[in-house]
Residue, then its C-alpha position, 0 to 999 in steps of 0.5 A: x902660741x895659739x892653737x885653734x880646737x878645729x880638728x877631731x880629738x886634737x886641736x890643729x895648729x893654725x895656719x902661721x904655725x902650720x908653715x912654720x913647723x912645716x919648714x923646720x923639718x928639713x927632710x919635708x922641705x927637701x922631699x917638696x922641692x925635689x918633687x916640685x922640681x920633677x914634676x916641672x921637669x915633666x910638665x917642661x917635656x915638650x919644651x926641652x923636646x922642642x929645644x934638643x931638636x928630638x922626639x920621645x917617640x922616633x925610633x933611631x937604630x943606627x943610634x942605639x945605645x948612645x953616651x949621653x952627650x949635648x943633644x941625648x943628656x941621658x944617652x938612647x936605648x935600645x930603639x935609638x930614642x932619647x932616655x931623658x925625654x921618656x923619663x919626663x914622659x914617663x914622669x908624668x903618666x907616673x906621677x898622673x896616676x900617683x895623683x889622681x888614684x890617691x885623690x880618688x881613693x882619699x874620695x871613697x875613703x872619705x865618703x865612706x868615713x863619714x857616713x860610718x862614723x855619722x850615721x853609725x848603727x849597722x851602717x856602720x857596722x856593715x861598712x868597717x866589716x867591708x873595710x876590714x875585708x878589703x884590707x884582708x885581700x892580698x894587695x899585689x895579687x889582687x891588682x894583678x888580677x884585677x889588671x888583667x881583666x879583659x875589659x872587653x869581656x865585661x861590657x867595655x866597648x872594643x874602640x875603649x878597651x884597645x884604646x892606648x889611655x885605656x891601660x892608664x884608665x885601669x890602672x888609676x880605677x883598680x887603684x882608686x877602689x881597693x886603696x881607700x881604706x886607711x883614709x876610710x877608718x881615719x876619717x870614720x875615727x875623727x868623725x865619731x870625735x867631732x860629732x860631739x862637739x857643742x857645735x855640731x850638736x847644736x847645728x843639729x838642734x837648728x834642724x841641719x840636715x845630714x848632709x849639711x852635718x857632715x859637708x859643713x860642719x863635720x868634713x872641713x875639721x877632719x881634712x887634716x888626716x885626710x891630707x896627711x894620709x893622700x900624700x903619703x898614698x901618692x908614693x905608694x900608688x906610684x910604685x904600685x903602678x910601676x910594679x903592674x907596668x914592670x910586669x906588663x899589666x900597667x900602663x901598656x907602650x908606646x905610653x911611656x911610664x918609668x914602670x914600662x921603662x924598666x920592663x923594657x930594661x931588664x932584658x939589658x942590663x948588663x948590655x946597657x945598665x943605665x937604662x934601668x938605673x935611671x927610671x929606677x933612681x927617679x921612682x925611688x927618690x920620688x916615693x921616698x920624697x912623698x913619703x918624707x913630705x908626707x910625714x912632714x905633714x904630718x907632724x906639722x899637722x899634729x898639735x900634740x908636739x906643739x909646745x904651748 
């Protein structure tokens, strides 16, 4: 086996390897099929309303409470609206903020890292100290904080902050700045290996410009952590936006999240116990996935256990 010296103080496995390390690990392959197979569910929501003949958000109370049956495969809730059409609605306000709040984060994160471990001197100095700051703060108690901000107080014009996306808009942003961190030190760490490697000291005695330093030549062998660290936040964001919704500070009704669905259970739990099983047994399975995906990645990632 081959192995290509391209990512920062270890050597990434190419591209053929990768896959096949990556479909030896059993519980990485489950956990990617499991969350294929929900996020199809989700995207599938209008087709499945359109086949049942029923909609997530038409009130029924002469059929509340229903057994699960042909039409309503997860029975009703307390209002009469089908729980298995709000689940893939739910799924996708969920997995849409587990994705694009990773995404965002891994975003400053990196940008952040890269300038650290580049430029190094008091720049970096002043933005590891930030970081370590940040890192300090108390995670739950912030977002909580942080969520229940009035925006209208803050500049946000009314028709924006009473608007229905803007909870999810919030929700995304609060999330996105305070959990770049771990990329930040990991791609910092990887930049300062790769930045004394033969060919990034000898583009920079070509006269390429910093810029092109990092974006060309430095960012593209430090992805490897980068992606590791964003799918396994992906879990993570997701039961912190369930836990805000849960409280009543994340994503805000008639927007179904599986956050909000288990707030509206857990007065109804021992009246109606499925409805919080199920909003609870998908957000469990799903992180629990992202984080075997995540792990898988990793290891599949990492040429040190590749034997040679």
């Amino acid at each position: 086996m081959t192995i290509a010296q391209t990512s920062p103080g270890v050597a990434t496995a190419e591209p053929n390897l990768f896959w096949q390390r990556l479909r030896r690990n059993r519980s990485a392959m489950v956990s990617a099929v499991i969350l294929v197979a929900i996020t199809t569910l989700a995207l599938l929501a209008p087709a499945f309303e359109s086949l049942l003949g029923i909609e997530a958000t038409r009130v029924d109370l002469f059929n509340q409470y229903a057994a699960p049956s042909a039409i309503h495969w997860l029975g009703t809730d307390e209002a009469g609206r089908d729980v298995f059409i709000r689940l893939l609605y739910g799924g996708r306000i969920s997995l849409l903020v587990g994705l694009v709040a990773a995404i965002g984060a891994a975003v400053i994160g990196t940008t952040i890292g890269l300038l650290a471990g580049y430029r190094g001197g008091w720049l970096d100095t002043f933005l590891m100290r930030s970081t370590d700051g940040v890192i300090a703060l108390p995670l739950l108690p912030l977002l909580i904080i942080l969520a229940a901000i009035d925006l209208t107080k803050i500049g946000i014009p009314e028709s924006i902050a009473t608007s229905e996306m803007a909870s999810l808009y919030r929700i995304v942003f609060i999330i996105a700045i305070v959990g770049w961190t771990t990329v930040a030190r990991l791609v910092r760490a990887a930049t300062l290996s790769v930045r004394t490697r033969e060919f990034v000291r000898a583009a920079e005695a070509m006269g390429a410009g910093s810029t092109t330093m990092m974006l060309r030549h430095i960012l593209p062998n430090v992805v490897s952590p980068i992606i590791v660290a964003t799918t396994l936040s992906i879990g993570s964001v997701i039961l912190l936006e369930s836990v805000l919704s849960f409280l009543g500070l994340g994503i805000q009704p008639p927007i179904p999240s599986w956050g909000n669905m288990l707030t509206n259970a857990q007065e109804l739990a021992t009246r109606a116990p499925a409805l919080a099983v199920w909003p609870g047994a998908v957000i469990f399975v799903t992180v629990l996935a992202f984080n075997f995906l995540g792990d898988g990645l990793q290891d599949a990632l990492d040429p040190r256990s590749v034997r040679r």
